[in-house]
C-alpha positions in Angstrom: -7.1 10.6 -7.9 -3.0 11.5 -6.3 -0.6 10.9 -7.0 0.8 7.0 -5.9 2.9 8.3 -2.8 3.3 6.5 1.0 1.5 9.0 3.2 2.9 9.9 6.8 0.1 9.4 8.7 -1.9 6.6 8.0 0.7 4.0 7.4 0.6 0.9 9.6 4.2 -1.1 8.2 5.6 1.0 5.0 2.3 2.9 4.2 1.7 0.8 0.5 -1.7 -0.1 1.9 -2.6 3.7 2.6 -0.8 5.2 -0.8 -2.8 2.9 -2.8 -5.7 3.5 -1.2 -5.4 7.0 -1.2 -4.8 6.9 -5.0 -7.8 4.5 -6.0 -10.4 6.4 -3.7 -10.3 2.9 -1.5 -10.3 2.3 2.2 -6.9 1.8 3.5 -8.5 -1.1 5.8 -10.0 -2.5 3.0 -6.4 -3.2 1.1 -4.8 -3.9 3.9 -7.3 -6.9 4.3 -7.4 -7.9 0.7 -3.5 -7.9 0.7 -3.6 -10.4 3.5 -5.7 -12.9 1.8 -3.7 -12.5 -1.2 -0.9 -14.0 1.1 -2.2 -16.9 1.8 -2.1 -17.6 -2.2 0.4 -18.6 -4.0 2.2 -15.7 -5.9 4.7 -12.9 -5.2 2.4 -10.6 -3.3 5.0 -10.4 -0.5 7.2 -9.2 -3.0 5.5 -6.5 -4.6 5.0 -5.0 -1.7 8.7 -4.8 -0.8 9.2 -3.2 -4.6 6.2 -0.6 -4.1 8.0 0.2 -0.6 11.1 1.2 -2.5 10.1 2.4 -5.1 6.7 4.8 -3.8 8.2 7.9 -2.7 7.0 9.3 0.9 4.3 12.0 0.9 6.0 15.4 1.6 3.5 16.5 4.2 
């Protein structure tokens, strides 16, 4: 496993989807999707993923 960082290259909106991914050994498509149908329950998902933006650093390279 990485470290939980935003990588550079593969990110589509902020790069959350990707840094998770990367950490968990995951597709990045495969969280992207999942976060999407998580929207469309009720919940702060929206929100979490505005926190992990700020708070996930960027990948250095």
């Amino acid at each position: 496993m990485t470290t939980l960082t935003r990588p550079q290259n593969q990110k589509v909106i902020a790069g959350v989807c990707a840094g998770l991914a990367a950490r968990y050994g995951w597709k990045p498509n495969t969280v992207r999707l999942v976060f999407v149908l998580s929207c469309l329950l009720p919940g702060p998902q929206f929100l979490i993923y505005l926190v992990l933006w700020v708070m996930m650093p960027k990948r250095p390279y």
